[in-house]
Structures are given as C-alpha cells and as structure tokens.
N, C-alpha and C positions, 0 to 999 in steps of 0.2 A: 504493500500500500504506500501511494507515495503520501511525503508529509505534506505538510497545509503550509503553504506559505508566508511568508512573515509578511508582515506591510512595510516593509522597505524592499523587500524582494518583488510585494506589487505595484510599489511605485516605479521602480527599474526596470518591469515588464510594462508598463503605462509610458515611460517615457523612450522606450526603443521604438515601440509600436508606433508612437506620436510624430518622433522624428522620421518612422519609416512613410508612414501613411502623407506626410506633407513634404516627403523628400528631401529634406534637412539634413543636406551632406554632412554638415561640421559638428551639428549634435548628435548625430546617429554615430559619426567615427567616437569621438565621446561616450557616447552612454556604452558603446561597445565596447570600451575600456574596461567597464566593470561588468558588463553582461553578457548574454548569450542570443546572437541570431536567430533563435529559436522559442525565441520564451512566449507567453501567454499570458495574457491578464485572466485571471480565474474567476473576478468579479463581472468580469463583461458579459453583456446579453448574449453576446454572439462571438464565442473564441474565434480566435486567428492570428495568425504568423505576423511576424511585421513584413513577413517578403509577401503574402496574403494582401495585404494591406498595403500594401507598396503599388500593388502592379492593381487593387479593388479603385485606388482613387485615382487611377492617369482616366477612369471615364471611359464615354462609350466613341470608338474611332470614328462613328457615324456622325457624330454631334460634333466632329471637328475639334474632339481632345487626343489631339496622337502624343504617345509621351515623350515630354522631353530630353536635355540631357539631365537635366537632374534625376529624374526618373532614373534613367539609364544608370546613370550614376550609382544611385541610391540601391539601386538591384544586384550592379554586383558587387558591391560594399556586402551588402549580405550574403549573397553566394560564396565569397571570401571569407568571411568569416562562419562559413561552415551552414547556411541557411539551406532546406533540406527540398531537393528538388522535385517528389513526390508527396509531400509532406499533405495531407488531407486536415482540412478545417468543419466546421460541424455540416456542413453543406456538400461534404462527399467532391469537394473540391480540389482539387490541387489548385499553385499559382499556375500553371500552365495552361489551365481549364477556364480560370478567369482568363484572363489572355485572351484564347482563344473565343471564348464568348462576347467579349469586349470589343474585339476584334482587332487588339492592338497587337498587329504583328511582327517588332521589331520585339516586343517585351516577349508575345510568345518563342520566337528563335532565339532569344537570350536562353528561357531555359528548356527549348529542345537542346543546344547548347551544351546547356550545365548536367543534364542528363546522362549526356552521352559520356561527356568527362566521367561524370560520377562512374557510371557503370564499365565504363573502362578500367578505371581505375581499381574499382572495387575487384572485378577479374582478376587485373594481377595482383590485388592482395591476397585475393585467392588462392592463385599461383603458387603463391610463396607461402604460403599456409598463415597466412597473416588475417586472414577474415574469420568471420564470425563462427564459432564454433556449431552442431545442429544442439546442442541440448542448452547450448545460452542462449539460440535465437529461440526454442521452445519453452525456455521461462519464460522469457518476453513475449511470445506471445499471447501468456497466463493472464498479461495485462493489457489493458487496453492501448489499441495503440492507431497513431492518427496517421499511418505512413500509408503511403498506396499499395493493394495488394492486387491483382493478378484474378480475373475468372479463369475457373481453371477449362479449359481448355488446349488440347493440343499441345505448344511450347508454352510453359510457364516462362516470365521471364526471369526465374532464377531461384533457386530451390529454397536457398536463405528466405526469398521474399512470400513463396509460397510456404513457411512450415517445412523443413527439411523433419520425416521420420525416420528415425533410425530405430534399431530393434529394442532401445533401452527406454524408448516413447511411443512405439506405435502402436500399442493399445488406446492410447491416447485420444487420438487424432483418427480413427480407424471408421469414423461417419464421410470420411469424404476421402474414399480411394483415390481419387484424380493425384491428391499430393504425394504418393510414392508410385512409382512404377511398379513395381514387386507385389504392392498390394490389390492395388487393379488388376496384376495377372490374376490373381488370386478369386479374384471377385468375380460374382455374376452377373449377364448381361443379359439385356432384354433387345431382341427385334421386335420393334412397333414398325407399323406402315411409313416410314418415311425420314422413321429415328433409330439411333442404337443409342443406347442407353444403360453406363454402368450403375452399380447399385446402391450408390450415391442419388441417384438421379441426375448426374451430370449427363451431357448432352457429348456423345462421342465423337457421333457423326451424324449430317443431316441433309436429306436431298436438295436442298436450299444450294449446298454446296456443286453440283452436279453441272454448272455453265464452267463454273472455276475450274473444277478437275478436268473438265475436258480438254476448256485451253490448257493447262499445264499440258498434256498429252500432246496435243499441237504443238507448241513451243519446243518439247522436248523431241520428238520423234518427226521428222519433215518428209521421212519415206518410209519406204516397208522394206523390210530384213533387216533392222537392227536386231542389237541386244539390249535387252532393257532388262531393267530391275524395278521395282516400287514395294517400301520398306513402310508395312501397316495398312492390311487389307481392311480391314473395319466392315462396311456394309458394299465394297468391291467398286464403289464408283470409278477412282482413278485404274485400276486394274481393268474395268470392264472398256473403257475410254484408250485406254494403250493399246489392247486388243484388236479396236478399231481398224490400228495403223499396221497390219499384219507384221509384228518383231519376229525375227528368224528363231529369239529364245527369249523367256521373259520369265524374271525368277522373282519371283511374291516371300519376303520372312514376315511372319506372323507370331506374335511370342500367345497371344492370348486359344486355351483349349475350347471355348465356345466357339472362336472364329473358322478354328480350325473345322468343327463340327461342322460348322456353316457350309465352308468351302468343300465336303465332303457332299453335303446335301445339295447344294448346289454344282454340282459337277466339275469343280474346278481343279480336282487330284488328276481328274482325265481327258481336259485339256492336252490338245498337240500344242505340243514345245513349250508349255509350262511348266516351270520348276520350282515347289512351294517347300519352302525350310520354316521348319516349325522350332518356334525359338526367338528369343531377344537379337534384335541382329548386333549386339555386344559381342555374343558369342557364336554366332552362324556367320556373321564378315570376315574376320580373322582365316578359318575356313577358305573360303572362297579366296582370299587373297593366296594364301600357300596352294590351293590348285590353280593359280595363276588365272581365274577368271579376269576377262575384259570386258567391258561395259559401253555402249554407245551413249546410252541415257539412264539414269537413276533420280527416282524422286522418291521424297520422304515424306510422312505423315502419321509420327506417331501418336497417342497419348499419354497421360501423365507423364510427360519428362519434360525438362526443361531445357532453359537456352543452352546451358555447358552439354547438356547430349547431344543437339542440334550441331555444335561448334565442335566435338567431337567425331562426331560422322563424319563435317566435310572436311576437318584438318586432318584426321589420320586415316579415314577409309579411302570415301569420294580421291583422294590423290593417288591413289593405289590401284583402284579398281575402274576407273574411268580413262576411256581412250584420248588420244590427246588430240583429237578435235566432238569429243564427244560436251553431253551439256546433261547439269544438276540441275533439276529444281527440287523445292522443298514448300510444304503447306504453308504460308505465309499468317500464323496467329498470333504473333508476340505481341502482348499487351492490345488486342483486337477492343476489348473492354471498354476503351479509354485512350482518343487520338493524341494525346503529349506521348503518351507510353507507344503507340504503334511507330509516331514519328522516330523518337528518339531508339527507337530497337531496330527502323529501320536504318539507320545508320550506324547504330554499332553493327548492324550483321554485315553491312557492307564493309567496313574496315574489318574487320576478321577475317573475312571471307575474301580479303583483297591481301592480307598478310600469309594467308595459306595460298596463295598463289590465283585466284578466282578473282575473271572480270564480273559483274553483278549488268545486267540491264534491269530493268522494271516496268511492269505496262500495269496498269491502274483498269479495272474493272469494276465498274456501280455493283452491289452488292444490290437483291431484287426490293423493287421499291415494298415500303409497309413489313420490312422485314423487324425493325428496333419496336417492341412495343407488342406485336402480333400475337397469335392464337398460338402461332409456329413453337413457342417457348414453353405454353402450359403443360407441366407433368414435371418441367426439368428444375434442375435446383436454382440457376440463375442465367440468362444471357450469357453467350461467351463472345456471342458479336453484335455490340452497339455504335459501331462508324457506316459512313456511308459509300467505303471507296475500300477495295482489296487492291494490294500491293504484289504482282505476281513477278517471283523474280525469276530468272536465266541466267547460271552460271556455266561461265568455259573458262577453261586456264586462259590467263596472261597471256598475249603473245611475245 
C-alpha cells in the first residue's frame, strides 16, 4: 500500500503540474530540482501527469492552438527527466492519445519519438539482463498501476508489459492464457462460426481478418512453385490464401493439439505438398534449418507471445531459412489497441528488423468499416483491434 502523502509532497506535485500545464520552462526546470516528472496531485478531481497536462492545455489544432516552442520545450524537459511515455491518466489516456485527439501533431511525434527510444532502450537493458525481473514486475502488478498495457492479442508488445508468468506465479495469472504461451498450448479452444476462441475468451483469430491475410499471401508469393512456410495455422485463413498461389511445398508449424485436431478434420494432413510440424516453431525451426530447408516466403502469426518472439524468429530463423531474394511477412498486431502504441512499434520493428539485415516496405489497408464498437467482439474478453488502418509489412534482405 502506498503511503498518503504529506502536504508538502502535494504542494510539489501542484507546482510541477502548474509549471507543466502553463509551460513555464524556468519553474518546471526548478521544481524538478526537488521533484519527480511523474508525480500527481492526489487531491485533484481529475489525476494526471504534468506531461498529461502539458500537451491537455496547447488546445485543440483546429481552433488555431498549435503548440509552441515553449510547449515543445516544456515536453521534453519532462521526457528528460524520466516522464513516462505510456503512462495512463484516469481517462485511459496516455499523453500520446491527447495529442493525437487534439490533433496536435508535432507534440504527438514528440512522443511516438520518446516511445520508441524508451522501448529501444528498454530491449537492451534486456539484453544485458539489466531489466525488470518476471516476479518484481508480478508484484507490481498486485498494485495498481496507470502505465499502458497491451490487448492481448497476437504480439504482445512485451512480456514485462503484459505480466510475464513464470512457473513460481502462474497459478496466478492463469484467467487469461493469452499472457504465457505454454499456457494457451495448454488450454482449450472453441471454433465458433467466424471466431477461435481461447479459454480466456480472448479473441485468437477472426474472419474480419481474411482481406488482410490474403494480401499478405499476395505480397508474399507473386507466382506459383515457390516454397512457402506460414508459422500459426489458427482457423487456416492465411494457409488457405497461400494455397491459392499453387507453392511447389508449403510447411504449416502448429504448436496448439486442438488445431492440430482441426487440420486433421479438415483434410489438411492430406494435402499434396503440404508439410505440417506439430510443435512450437522454437523447437521444429532449429530442425528445419540443420536439414538445410530453403524458403521463398515465410509469414508469421502467432499467439500469446510477444514482440522478443516476433524479433526472435526474424533475427535468428527468417536469416537462415529464407532464400536471398525471397520475402517475410508477419501479422502486423503490436499494440493494435491503441494508435501511439501501433505507431511507435511500428518503428521499432523497422529498426530491428533493418539491424538483422531486412529492408521493411508497408502498405496501409482500412480495417472493415463499423468494425471498433460492433457485435463482431460480443462473447470475447476485450477488442484487440480498435484503429482504423492495418500496417502490412514486406520484408527482403538488404541489398
């Protein structure tokens, strides 16, 4: 429980907030002398950040308030001094989401920006084993907490952010398979007419998706007799879509025993020049690389894992198994929830994906109109896709 703050501690959260909200470069460098970019007044109607607060009062762009430089100023005063780039106010806000509502878009690519940093950075403290442990982020999150988290869907973007379960908590946490991988193998799945559905109620996969997967199939496959892969059969869209394009050989990994059951009932074990490996493709790629399989096209579309799986597949498999004028795609979800999060992931995936040696294009696809809000969602535990525009990328090596 945290403690109750003193009243000098909420005068000092009153006067950051004051200087951030009226962009007061010289008292905000000041009060941040003795305070924190972060703080709250606990007595106000309405919590919020000073960077909240910073970017609520440059106004609405429409009304001919674009923000100045002081604004600009004042923003990243606080992003310097540690102000938190997803950080939620009681309006399920982030500053990025005012922004973006406001429509002030120099403030909003300030922190797609600061985003992206962060989650760079945060990776290689990763790296280096320098980031958050799984059973001190699962104290915290015993408390409440105002940071932005992730629908789970697809790629989480980041395991930390979603609840990482480990075996010494997943009792825990065990109402919402989507956050371990392991535990979704483990769980039961429902085919409804149009949904798959783990037993969470999370939403796995949905015909809504079936324009999308086809383009990827297009993009990815431009003739017939390749080699193709597609890693996460689910309800068969993108498999059925590959097909299409007659691939010389096309090899489906499937880790989950229901799907398997499916594609048995569905005839897909007796497919010609079908090749289905049953199993995490963690452990069936490996495989495949020592029989020196080559690949023209390979897309991805797991669940419950997150962005480090995603960046694992293409930095150590995809470079292995991929011909070198062949092309990756992969299901485009990160942070789909919530457009500062999709922005900002879609640029960290491009620089990773451009350090493992992948040129990235992107073609932008409307997502079916009356989909955010619709009937489509009733039974599932929450939306996993509330923007208006899908992100489909194409990767090929560098030249």
């Amino acid at each position: 429980m945290a403690e109750q703050a003193t009243e000098q501690e909420i005068l000092l959260a009153k006067r950051i907030i004051s200087a951030a909200k009226r962009h007061d470069v010289s008292a905000l460098k000041v009060a941040l002398k003795e305070g924190s970019a972060n703080v709250q007044d606990p007595t106000a109607t309405v919590a919020t950040s000073p960077l909240h607060a910073a970017i609520a009062s440059c106004g609405k762009a429409e009304e001919g308030k674009e923000a100045d430089e002081n604004a600009i100023q004042t923003i990243n005063i606080l992003l310097e001094n540690g102000a938190i780039w997803n950080d939620l106010n009681k309006e399920d806000e982030t500053p990025g989401c005012i922004a973006l509502r406001l429509g002030q878009q120099k403030t909003y690519d300030l922190m797609v920006e600061a985003g992206v940093r962060a989650e760079l950075l945060f990776a290689k403290m990763q790296a280096l084993g320098l980031g958050t442990s799984a059973i001190e982020v699962e104290e915290e999150e015993e408390e409440e907490t105002t940071e932005e988290q992730p629908a789970a869907k697809k790629q989480k973007v980041s395991e930390d952010e979603a609840q990482v379960i480990t075996e010494a908590v997943e009792q825990k946490v065990l109402d919402d398979v989507s956050l371990d991988n392991k535990a979704y193998i483990r769980s039961q799945l429902r085919y409804k007419p149009g949904i798959l559905l783990d037993e969470s109620d999370n939403a796995v996969m949905m015909d809504w998706e079936t324009e999308i997967m086809q383009r990827h199939a297009e993009t990815l496959i431009p003739k017939k007799g390749l080699r193709t892969m597609n890693v996460g059969h689910g309800m068969g869209i993108v498999d059925t879509a590959i097909l299409t394009h007659d691939p010389s050989e096309h090899h489906i990994i499937e880790a989950h025993p229901q799907v398997h059951q499916r594609l048995r009932e569905t005839g897909w074990y007796d497919k010609p020049n079908v090749h289905i490996h049953e199993g995490r493709w963690q452990d069936v790629l490996p495989k495949l690389v020592e029989q020196g399989v080559v690949l023209d096209a390979i897309y991805y579309d797991t669940f419950a894992e997150d962005y480090a799986a995603l960046k694992e597949f293409f930095a150590e498999y995809v470079i292995q198994l991929l011909a070198k004028d062949g092309k990756f795609g992969w299901y485009n979800g990160l942070g789909a929830d919530r457009q500062i999060c999709y922005d900002v992931y879609t640029k960290v995936s491009e620089i990773d994906l451009y350090e493992a040696g992948f040129d990235t294009t992107w073609e932008e696809i409307k997502v079916p109109a009356g989909l955010h809000g619709s009937k489509e969602w009733e039974g599932t535990r929450r939306p996993y896709w509330t923007i208006d525009v899908y992100r489909l990328p194409v990767n090929t090596f560098l030249k």
